[in-house]
C-alpha positions in Angstrom: -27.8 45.2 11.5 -24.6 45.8 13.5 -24.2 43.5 16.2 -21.0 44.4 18.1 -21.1 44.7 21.6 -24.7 43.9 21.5 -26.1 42.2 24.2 -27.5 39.1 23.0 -29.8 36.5 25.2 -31.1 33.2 24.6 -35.0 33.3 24.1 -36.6 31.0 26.6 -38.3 29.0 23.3 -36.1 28.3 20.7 -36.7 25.3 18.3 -35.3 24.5 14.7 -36.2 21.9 12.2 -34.0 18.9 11.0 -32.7 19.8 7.3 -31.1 16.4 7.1 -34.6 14.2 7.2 -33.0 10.7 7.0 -36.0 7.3 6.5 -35.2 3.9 8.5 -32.6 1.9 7.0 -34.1 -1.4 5.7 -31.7 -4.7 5.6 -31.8 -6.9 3.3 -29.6 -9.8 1.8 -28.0 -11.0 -1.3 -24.8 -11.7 -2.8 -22.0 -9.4 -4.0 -22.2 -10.3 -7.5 -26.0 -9.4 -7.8 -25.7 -6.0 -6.3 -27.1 -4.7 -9.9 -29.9 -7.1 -9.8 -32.6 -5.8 -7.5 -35.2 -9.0 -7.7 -32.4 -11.4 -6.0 -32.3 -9.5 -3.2 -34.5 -10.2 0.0 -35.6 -9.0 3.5 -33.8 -10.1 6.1 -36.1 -11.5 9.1 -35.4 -10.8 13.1 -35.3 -14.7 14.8 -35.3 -15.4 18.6 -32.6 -17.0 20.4 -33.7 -19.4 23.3 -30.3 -19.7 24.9 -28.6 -21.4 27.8 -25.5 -18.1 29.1 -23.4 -17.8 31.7 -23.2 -15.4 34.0 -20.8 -12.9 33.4 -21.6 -9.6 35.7 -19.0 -8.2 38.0 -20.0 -8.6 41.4 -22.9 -11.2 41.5 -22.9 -13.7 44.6 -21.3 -16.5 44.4 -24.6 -19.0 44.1 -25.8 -17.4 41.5 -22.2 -17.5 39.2 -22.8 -20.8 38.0 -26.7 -20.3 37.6 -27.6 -19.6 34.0 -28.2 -15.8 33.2 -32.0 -15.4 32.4 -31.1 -12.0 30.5 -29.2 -13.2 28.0 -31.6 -16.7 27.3 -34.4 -15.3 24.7 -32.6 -12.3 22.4 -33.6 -11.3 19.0 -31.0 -12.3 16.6 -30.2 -11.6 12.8 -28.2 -13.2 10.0 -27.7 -13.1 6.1 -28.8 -16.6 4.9 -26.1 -19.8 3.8 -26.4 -19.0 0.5 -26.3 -15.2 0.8 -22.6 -13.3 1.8 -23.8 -9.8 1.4 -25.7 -6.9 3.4 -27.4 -4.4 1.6 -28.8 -1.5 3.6 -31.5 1.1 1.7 -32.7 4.1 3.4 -33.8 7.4 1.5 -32.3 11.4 2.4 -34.1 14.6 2.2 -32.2 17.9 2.5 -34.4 21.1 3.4 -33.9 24.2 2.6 -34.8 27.6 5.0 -31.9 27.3 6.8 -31.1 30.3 10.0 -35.2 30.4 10.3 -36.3 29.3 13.6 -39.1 27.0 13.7 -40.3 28.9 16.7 -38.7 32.0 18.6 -39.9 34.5 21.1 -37.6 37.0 20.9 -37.7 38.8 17.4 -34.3 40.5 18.0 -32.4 37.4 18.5 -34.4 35.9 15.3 -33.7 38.8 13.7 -29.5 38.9 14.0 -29.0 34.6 13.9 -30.8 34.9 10.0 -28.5 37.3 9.4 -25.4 35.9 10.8 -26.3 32.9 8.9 -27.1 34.7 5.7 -23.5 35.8 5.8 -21.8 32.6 6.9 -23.8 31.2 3.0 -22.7 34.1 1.1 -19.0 34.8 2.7 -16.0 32.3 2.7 -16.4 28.1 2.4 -18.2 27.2 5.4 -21.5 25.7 4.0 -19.5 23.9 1.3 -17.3 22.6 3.9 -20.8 21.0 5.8 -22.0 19.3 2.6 -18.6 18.1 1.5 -18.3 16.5 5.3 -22.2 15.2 4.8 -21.2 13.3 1.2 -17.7 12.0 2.8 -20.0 10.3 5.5 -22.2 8.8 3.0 -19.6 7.9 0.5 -17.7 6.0 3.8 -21.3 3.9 5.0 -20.1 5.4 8.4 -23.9 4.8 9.0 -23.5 0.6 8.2 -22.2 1.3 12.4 -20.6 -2.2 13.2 -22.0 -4.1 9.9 -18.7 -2.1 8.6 -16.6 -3.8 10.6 -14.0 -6.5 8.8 -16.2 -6.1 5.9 -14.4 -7.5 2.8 -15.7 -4.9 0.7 -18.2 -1.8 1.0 -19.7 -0.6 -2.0 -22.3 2.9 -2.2 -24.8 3.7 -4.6 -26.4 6.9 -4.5 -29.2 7.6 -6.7 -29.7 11.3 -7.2 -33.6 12.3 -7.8 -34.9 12.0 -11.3 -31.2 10.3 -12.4 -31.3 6.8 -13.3 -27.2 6.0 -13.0 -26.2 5.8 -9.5 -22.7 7.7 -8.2 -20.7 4.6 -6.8 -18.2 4.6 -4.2 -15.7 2.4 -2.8 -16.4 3.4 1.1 -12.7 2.1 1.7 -11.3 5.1 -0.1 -12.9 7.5 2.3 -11.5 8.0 5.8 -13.6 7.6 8.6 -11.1 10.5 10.1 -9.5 13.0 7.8 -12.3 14.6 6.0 -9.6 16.5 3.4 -8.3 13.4 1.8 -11.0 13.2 -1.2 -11.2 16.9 -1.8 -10.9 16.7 -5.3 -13.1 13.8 -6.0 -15.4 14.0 -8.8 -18.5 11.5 -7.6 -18.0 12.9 -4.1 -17.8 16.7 -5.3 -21.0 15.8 -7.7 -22.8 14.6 -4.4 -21.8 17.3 -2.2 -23.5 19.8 -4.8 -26.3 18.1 -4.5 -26.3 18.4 -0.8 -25.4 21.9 -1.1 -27.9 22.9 -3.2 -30.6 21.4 -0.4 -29.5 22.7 2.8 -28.9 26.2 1.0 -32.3 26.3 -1.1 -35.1 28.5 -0.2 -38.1 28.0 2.1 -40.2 25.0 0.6 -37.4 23.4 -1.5 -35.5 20.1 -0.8 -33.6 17.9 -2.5 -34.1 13.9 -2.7 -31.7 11.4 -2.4 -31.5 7.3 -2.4 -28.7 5.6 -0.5 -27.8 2.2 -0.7 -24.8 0.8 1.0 -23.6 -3.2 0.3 -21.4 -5.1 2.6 -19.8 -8.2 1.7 -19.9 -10.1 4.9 -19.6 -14.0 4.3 -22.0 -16.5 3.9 -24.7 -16.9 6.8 -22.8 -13.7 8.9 -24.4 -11.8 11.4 -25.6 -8.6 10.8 -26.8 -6.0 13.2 -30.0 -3.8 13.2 -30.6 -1.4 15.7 -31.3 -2.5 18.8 -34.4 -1.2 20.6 -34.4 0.8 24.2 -36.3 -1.7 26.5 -35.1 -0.7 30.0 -37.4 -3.3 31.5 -37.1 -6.3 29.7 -34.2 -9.3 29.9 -34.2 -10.2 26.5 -32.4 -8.3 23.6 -35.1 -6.6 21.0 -34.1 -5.4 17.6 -35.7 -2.8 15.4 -37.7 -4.0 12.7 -40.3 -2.9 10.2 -42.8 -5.2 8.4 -40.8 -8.6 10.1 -37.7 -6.6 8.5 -34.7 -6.0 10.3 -33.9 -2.2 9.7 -31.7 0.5 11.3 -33.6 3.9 12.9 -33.4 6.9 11.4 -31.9 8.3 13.9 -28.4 6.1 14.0 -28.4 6.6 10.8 -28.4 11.1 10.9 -25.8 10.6 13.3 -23.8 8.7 11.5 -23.6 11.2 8.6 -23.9 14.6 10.8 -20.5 12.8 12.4 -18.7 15.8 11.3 -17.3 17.9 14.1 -13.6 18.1 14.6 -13.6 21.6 15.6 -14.1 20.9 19.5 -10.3 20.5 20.0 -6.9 21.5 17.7 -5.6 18.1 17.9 -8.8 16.2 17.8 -8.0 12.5 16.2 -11.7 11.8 15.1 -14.9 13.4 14.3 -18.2 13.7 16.7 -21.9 13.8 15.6 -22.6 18.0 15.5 -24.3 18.2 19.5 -24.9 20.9 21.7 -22.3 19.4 24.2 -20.4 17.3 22.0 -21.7 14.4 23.8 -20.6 10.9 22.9 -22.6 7.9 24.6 -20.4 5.1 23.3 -17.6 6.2 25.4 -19.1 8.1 28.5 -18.1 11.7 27.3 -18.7 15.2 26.5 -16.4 17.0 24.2 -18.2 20.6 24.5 -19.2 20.3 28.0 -18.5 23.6 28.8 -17.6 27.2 28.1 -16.8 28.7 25.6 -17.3 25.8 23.1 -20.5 24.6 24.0 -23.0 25.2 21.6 -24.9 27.9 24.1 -21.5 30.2 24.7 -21.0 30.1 20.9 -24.1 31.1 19.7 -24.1 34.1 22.3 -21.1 35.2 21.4 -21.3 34.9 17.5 -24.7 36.8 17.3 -23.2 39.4 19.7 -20.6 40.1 16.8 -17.5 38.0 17.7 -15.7 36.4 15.6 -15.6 32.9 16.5 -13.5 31.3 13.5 -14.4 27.6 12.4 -16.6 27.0 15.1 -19.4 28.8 13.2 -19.0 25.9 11.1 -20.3 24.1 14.1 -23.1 26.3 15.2 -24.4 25.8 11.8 -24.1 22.3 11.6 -26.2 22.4 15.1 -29.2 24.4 12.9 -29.1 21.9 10.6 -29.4 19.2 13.3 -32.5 20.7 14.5 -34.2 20.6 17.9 -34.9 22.7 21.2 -32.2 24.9 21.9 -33.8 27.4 24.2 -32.6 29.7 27.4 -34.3 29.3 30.9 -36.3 32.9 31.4 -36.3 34.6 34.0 -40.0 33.9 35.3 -39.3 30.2 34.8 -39.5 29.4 38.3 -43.1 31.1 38.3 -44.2 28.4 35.6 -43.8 31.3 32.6 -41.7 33.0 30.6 -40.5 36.4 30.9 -42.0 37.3 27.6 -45.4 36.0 28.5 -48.7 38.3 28.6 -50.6 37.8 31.0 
């Protein structure tokens, strides 16, 4: 179906699934030279931290500056053991397959012209290669070990590919956190991006498995650092933990490996996580803020038969991200949408 010069609108629901289904990162500790010897290693616990601060907080009165600061006194806290120099961090991958299908849509024409759209950007040029090539460089590089990569003496991955016993190994050094065309010829990394491939461009109901683990050798009795939970209310710091385990969510861990997008400016120095806005917490800013490179513009004007160049390389990667990506219709205000029967 031609689309140029079509007139293309955003359906007021509008929903895709994730296609990069990452599990909770579990931490655990050991030492460098056992990393092939599973039984030695162990879970690494989250302890409290009953402690005497300062205050440090711009613009505090002066009576309370030399007052000890009750929010810092009773914080979760984790560390590798004396005898232990090494972090390892497990967490599991699933890639799905179906991708360009809407989870849900109410507007069949728009359905109808984004599966085709994406049905051409799989069969025509490099661009879904180029997304799993980008995916395995973020694994091979433990991007997702977040701050348990910094100053690491050395970072070593294992990826275990479903039903293969031999892991593909990877020296995360030797993968730049920034140019993503450095390792293009590869062989492990080119073995794990057709793996990758092969999941985000099966068919409906097919998926492909993967096991990630990722060792850091930190030094002896080192901090190491879980997520930390979102506990707007309380003073003390709270870590993320399963079973007594400290572990890293799921969700830092997608970002970290969907950290992929360099196409929101010509000279951009570093990568973002694929987002509708480009939006980047850390640092207060949004990279695709507005028109035309926001994820909404784009969309609209690739389905309406425009050729937008790389950035359907980022559209796509925002399909695989998954989520709610609908329009506001026009009989929102009356609490329904447009398309609604009565």
């Amino acid at each position: 179906m031609s689309t140029a010069n079509k007139k293309i609108e955003l359906p007021s629901v509008l929903s895709f699934e994730r296609k990069l289904e990452v599990s909770d990162g579990l931490m655990s500790s050991g030492n460098w030279n056992d990393i092939k010897k599973p039984k030695e290693w162990q879970p690494i616990p989250i302890t409290k931290r009953k402690n005497r601060s300062t205050q440090s907080a711009y613009g505090i009165d002066d009576d309370k500056k030399s007052q000890p600061n009750p929010v810092a006194s009773d914080s979760d806290d984790a560390n590798l053991p004396m005898d232990k120099d090494t972090l390892r961090l497990s967490f599991t991958l699933r890639l799905i397959g179906n991708l360009g299908k809407p989870f849900a849509c109410n507007r069949p024409d728009f359905e109808e012209v984004l599966i085709e759209k994406v049905r051409d950007f799989k069969k025509n040029g490099s661009g879904l290669e180029t997304l799993a090539l980008r995916y395995a460089h973020n694994i091979a590089n433990g991007r997702y070990l977040w701050r348990n990569r910094v100053c690491a003496e050395e970072i070593r991955i294992m990826v275990y590919l479903h039903g293969k016993e031999t892991p593909l190994e990877f020296n995360a050094r030797d993968y730049s956190l920034n140019d993503f065309s450095i390792n293009e010829s590869d062989v492990n990394l080119n073995v794990l991006k057709n793996h990758m491939l092969a999941g985000i461009n099966g068919s409906e109901n097919s998926f492909v498995f993967l096991r990630i683990e990722a060792y850091a050798k930190l030094g002896n009795g080192q901090h190491v650092f879980p997520s930390q939970e979102m506990n707007m209310n309380a003073k003390g710091k709270e870590l993320f933990k399963l079973d007594n385990c400290a572990a890293i969510h799921n969700v830092k861990i997608g970002n970290a490996i969907r950290t992929i997008d360099n196409w929101y400016h010509p000279d951009a120095k570093f990568p973002i996580a694929a987002e509708p806005y480009g939006s980047v917490t850390q640092i207060g800013q949004a990279f695709r803020e507005k028109s035309p490179i926001d994820l909404y513009s784009l969309i609209l004007s690739w389905l309406g038969g425009n050729d937008i160049g790389e950035q359907a390389n980022y559209v796509v990667a925002n399909l695989i991200r998954g989520g709610l990506f609908q329009g506001e219709g026009k009989d929102k205000k009356k609490g329904k949408d447009k398309n609604d029967k009565e």
